[in-house]
C-alpha positions in Angstrom: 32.2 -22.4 25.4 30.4 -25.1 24.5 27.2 -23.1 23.5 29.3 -20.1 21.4 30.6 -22.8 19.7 27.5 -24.1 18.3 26.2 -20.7 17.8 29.1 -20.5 15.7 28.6 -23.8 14.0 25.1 -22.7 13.1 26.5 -19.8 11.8 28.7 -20.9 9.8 26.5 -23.5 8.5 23.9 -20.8 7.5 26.4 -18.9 5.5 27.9 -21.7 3.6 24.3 -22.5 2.5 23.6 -19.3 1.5 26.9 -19.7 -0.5 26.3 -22.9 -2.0 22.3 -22.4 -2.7 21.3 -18.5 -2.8 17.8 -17.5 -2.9 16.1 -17.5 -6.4 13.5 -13.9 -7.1 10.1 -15.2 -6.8 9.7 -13.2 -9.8 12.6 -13.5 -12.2 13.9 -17.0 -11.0 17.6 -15.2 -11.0 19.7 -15.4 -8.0 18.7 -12.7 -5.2 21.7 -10.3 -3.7 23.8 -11.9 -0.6 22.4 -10.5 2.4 18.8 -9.4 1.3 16.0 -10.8 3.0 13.5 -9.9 0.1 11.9 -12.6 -1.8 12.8 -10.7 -5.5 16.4 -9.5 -6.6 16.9 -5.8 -7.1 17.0 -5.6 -10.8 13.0 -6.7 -10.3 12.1 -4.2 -7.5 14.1 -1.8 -9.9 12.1 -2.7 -13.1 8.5 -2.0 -11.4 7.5 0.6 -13.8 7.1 4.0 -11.6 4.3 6.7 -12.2 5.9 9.5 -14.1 6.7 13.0 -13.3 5.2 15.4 -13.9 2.5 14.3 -11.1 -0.6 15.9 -9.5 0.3 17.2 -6.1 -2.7 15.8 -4.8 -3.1 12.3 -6.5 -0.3 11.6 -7.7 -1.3 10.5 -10.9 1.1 11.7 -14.0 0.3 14.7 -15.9 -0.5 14.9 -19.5 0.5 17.8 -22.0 -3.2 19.1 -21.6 -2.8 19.1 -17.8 0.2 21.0 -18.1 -0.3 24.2 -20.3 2.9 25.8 -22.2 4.3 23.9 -19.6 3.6 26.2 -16.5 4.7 24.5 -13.2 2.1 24.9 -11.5 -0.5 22.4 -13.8 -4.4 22.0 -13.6 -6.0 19.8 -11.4 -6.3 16.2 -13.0 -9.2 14.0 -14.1 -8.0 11.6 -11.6 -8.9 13.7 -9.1 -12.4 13.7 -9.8 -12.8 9.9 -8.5 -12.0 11.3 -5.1 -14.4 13.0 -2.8 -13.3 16.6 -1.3 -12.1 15.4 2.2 -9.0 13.1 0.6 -5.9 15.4 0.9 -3.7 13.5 -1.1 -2.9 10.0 -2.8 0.5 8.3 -3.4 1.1 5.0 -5.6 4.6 3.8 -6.1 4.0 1.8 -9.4 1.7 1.0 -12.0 -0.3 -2.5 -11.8 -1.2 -5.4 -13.0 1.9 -5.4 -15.6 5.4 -6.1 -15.4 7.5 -6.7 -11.9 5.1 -4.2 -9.6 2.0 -6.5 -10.6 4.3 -9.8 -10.1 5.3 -8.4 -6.7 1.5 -7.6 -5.4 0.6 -10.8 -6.8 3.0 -12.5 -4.7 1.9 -10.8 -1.5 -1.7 -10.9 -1.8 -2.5 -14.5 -3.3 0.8 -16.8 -2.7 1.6 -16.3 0.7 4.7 -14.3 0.4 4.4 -11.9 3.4 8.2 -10.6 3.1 7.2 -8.6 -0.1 5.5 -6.7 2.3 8.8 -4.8 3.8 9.9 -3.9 0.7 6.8 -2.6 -0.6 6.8 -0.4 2.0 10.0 0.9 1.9 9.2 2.3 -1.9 6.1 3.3 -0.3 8.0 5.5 2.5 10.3 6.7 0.1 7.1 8.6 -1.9 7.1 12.3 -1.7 4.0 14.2 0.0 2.5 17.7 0.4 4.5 19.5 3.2 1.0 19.6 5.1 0.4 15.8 4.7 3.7 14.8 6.2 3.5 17.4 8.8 -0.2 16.1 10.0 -0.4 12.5 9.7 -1.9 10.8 12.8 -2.1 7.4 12.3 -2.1 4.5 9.5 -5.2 2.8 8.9 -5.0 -0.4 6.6 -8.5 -1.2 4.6 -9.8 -4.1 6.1 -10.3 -7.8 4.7 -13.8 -9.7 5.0 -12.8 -12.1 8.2 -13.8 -14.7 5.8 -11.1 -13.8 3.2 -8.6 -12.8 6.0 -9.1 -16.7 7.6 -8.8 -17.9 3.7 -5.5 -16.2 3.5 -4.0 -15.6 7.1 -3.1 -12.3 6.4 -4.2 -9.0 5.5 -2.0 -7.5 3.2 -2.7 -4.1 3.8 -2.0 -4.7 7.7 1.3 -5.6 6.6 2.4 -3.0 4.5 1.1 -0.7 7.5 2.8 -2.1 10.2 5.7 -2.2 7.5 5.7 1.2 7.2 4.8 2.4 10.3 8.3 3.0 11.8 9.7 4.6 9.3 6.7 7.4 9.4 6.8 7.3 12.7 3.0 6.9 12.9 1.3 4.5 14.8 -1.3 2.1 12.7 -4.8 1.9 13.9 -6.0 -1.9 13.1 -9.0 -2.0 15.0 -10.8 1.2 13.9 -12.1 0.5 11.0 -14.6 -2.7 10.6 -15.7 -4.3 7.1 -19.5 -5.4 8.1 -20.1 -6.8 4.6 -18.6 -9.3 2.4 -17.8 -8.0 -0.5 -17.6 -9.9 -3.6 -13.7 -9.1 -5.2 -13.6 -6.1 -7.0 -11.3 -7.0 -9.6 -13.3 -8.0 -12.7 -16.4 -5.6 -11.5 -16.8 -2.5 -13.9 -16.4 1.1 -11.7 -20.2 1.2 -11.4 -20.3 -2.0 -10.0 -17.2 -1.7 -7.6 -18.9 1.9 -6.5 -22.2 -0.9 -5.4 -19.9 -3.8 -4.5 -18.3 -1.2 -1.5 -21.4 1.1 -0.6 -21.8 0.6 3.0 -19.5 -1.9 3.4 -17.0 -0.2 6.6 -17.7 1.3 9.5 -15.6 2.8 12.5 -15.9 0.7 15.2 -17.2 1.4 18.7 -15.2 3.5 20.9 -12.9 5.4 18.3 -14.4 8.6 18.2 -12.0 9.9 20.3 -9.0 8.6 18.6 -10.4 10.0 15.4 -11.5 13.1 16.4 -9.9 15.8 14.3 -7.4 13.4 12.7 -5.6 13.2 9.4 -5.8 9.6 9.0 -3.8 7.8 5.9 -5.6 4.6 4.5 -3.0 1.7 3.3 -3.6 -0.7 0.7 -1.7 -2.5 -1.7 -3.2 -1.3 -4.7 -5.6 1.6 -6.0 -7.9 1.2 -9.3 -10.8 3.3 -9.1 -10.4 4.4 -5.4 -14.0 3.2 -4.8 -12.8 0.8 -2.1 -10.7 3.2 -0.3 -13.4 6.3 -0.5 -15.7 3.8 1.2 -13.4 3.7 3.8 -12.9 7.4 4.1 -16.2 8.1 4.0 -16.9 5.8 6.9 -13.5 7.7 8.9 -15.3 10.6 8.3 -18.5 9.7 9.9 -16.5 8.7 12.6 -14.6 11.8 13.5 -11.4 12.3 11.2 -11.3 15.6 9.5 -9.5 14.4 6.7 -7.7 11.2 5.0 -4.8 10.3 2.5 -4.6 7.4 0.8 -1.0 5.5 0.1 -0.4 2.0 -2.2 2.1 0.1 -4.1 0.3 0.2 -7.0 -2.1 2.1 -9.1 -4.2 0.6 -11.8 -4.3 2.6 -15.0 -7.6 4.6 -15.9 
């Protein structure tokens, strides 16, 4: 009796706390829902601005009037498309980045050590539609990997996170150890495309043991955001040497071009 009653106590304490002094959004500052264990409200997950239909059905990346002549439903294939090498299938973003709440959110994640962003991240990310064959083929998620200097800086890797986030709800197990980062890489964020293409040349690797595993698999890279894809075709150029036959690349955000 004793020890129901002071699970009760606790309890009961927890919710009059949550009564008296509810979560503030990390972003906004306002007052997040009762119940939610994300660190933002939903009027800021809701106001990440989301790439536009119409979309390329193997990018994602929204359409233009030129891309889409006397608007036939079955468009051209987009300049986007030309950053990516021919074995990427597809690529999925859920919003655009650096600006307003989706930038705020990946901010949050990556650089101030809120890992709870991660679980909702993903669940936009889930929610993304894909190519019947994608969905259908999917083997395993493979998050990029952090320097193991930047990952003991931070304590995390964000990409892990958003992996292992959304692995259950694929249904796909997430392959951590496959893929090694064997050079440090200065950040790629104020480098022009040229210099983010030299920044990542050789930098990953498939590590020893995993050709098996890889072997004829459609393997889907997670990170948390996408600019020029340089970063992420390194690392599906490196699958690819390893065994995989082809790759897919998902993120919460997507930089514009």
């Amino acid at each position: 009796m004793d020890a129901r009653a002071g699970s009760l106590g606790t309890a009961c304490v927890d919710a009059l706390a949550a009564f008296l002094l509810p979560i503030h959004c990390v972003v906004c500052g306002g007052a997040v829902e009762r119940g939610s264990r994300s660190p933002a409200c939903g009027a800021c997950w809701a106001r990440a601005t989301r790439l536009r239909w119409p979309q390329c059905d193997r990018c994602g990346h929204p359409l233009t009037v030129r891309d889409v002549p006397n608007g036939s439903p079955d468009p051209r294939r987009c300049r986007w498309c030309d950053l990516l090498p021919p074995h990427v299938r597809a690529v999925r973003s859920v919003c655009w980045v650096p600006e307003g709440t989706g930038g705020a959110i990946v901010h949050a994640l990556k650089y101030d050590g809120w890992t709870a962003f991660a679980e909702g991240m993903a669940r936009c990310m889930a929610a993304l539609a894909w190519p019947r064959d994608v969905v259908d083929e999917r083997t395993a998620l493979v998050p990029v990997p952090l320097a193991t200097e930047r990952a003991r800086e931070r304590g995390y890797n964000q990409s892990a996170l958003l992996a292992r986030a959304l692995a259950p709800v694929w249904a796909c197990p997430v392959w951590e150890d496959v893929l090694v980062r064997v050079v440090h890489t200065e950040s790629q964020t104020r480098l022009t495309p040229g210099e983010r293409l030299r920044n990542v040349a050789g930098a990953f690797r498939t590590a020893h043991g995993t050709a098996r595993a890889l072997r004829g698999a459609h393997v889907v890279l997670v990170d948390d955001v996408v600019t020029t894809a340089a970063t992420l075709n390194a690392c599906a150029a490196a699958l690819i040497s390893g065994g995989a036959r082809i790759v897919s690349y998902v993120t919460f955000g997507r930089a514009r071009s």
